[in-house]
N, C-alpha and C positions, 0 to 999 in steps of 0.2 A: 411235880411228880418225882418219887424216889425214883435216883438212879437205880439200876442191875449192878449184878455183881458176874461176870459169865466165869467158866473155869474151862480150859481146853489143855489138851494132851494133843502130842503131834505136832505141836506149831513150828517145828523146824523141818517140816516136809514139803511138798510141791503146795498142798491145797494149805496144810497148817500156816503157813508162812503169809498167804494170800490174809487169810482167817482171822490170823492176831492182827494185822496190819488194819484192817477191817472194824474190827471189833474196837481196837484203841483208837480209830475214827469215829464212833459211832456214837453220837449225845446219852444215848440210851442207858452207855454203860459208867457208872464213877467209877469202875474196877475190872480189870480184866487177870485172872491168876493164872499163870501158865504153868503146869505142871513138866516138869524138865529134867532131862538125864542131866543135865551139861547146860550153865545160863547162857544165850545168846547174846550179841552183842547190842541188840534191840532195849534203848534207855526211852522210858515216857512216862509221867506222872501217875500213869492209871494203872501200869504194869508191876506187879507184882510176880516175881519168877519161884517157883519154888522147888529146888532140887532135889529129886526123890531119890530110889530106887524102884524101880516100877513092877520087883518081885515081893514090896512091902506093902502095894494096894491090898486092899480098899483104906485099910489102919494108915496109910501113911497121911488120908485126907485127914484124920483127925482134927477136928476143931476148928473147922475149915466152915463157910458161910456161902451160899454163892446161891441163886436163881435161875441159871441156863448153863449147860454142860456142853461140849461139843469135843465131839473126838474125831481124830486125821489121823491115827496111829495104822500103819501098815508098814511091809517090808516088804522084800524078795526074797527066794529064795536063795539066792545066788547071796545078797548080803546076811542073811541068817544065816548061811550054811548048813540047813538040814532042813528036814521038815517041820520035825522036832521043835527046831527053836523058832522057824516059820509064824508055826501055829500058835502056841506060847506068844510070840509079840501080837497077831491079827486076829488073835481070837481069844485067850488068855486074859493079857493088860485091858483089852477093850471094855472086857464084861467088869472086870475087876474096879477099873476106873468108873464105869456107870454106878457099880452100888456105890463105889467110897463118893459116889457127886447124888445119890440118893441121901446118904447118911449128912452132908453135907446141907439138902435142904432142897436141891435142887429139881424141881419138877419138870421141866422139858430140857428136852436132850436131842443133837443131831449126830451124826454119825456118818463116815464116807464107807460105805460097803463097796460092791460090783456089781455092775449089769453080769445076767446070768448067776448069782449068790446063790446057790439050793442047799440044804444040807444032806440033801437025797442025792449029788452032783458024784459022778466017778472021777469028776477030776478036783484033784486036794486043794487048790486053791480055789476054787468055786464053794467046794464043800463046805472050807471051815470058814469063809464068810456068810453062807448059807446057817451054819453052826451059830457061829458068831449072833446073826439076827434071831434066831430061834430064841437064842439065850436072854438076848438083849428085852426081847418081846414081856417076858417074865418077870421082868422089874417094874417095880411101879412109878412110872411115869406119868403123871397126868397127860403129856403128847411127846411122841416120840418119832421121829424123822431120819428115816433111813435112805441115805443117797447114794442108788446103783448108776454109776457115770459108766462109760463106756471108757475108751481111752482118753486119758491125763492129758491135755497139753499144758504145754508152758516151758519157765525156763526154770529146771530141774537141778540143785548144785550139786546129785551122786552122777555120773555118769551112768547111763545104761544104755548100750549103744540098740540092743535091738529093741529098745523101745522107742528110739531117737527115730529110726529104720519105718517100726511102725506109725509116728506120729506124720514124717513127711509126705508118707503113702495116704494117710489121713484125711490130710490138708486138700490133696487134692479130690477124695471122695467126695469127703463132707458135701458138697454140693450136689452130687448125684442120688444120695442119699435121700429118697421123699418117699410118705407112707411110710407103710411099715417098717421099713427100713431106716426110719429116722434114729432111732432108740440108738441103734448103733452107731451113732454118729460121734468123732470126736468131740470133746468138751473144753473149755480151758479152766483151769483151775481157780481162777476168778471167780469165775461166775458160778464156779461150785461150790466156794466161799460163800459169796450173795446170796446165794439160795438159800443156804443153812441158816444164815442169820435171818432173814426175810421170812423164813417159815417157825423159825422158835419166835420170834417176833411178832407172830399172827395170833389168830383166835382159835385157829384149828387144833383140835385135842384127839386122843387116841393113838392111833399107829397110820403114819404115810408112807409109802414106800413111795419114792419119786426119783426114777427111771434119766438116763439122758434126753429123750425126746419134751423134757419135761424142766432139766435143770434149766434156768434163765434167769 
């Protein structure tokens, strides 16, 4: 059977890091392309890095070949500094990177959104991942995988301490958490990885949205 070729954006973030580490393990794939501000220090036969500017998407995929797309691109507010440029990385690069992985060849695509995403949301970071999938929805993906986690765990290399705050409060929920309440359960970053690959990797086509109670 022909290897894949996958393409990811993000992979120097909590879940991206998980994702490439992942994907360069995975038989399935001869090739994995990382799209990149800046090359990592990550050396492996199948990795190919390729440093962009990610205000030249979709044209910067140019002539680019790949099977399975997967994007981990988010930010803070607090490291963007405004909303402005927020929006612009989480909602912006994301959409931009799915066509230039459309023009690329690429028919299924995963993507990490947030539990609660609406584009109808009064609050701006809900919205414009809310935004973001709306947008996302209109491309033409033969199957596309939209993964709303709850809170991030793992081991993070920006600092964010009130997310550090919220992940230990977490820890100890997660257990109490059953029913409906699952959804909102924390998640670890791994496994929000595995899921992404495990489901572009299936038979399922169209549009999934798969919630926390759901990533495994």
């Amino acid at each position: 059977m022909e290897k894949k070729i996958a393409i990811i954006a993000g992979a120097s973030g909590l879940v991206g890091t998980q994702l490439l580490m992942q994907l360069l393990a995975d038989s399935r794939y001869g090739k994995v392309i990382a799209v990149v501000r800046k090359k990592t220090a990550i050396t492996n036969v199948k990795l190919e890095q390729l440093v962009i500017d990610f205000k030249l998407l979709p044209g910067a995929l140019k002539g680019l070949t790949a099977d399975h797309g997967y994007c981990c691109l988010g930010t803070t507010l607090k490291t963007a500094g405004s909303k402005e440029n927020q929006y612009v990385i989480d909602h912006d690069y994301v959409v931009q990177f799915a066509l230039g992985c459309v023009s690329a060849g690429v028919t299924r695509f995963a993507v990490v959104s947030s539990l609660g995403a609406n584009a109808g949301s009064a609050n701006f970071y809900l919205r414009t991942k809310g935004e973001m999938e709306q947008d996302l929805r209109n491309i033409d993906f033969k199957a596309l995988f939209i993964l709303q986690p709850s809170i991030l765990m793992g081991d993070r290399k920006e600092v964010r301490t009130a997310e550090k705050a919220a992940i230990s409060l977490m820890k100890m929920l997660n257990p109490l958490m059953v029913g409906g309440l699952s959804k909102y359960k924390g998640v670890q970053a791994d496994t929000v990885a595995a899921c992404m690959v495990r489901n572009v990797n299936s038979e399922k086509g169209s549009v999934s949205i798969i919630t926390s109670d759901n990533i495994h």
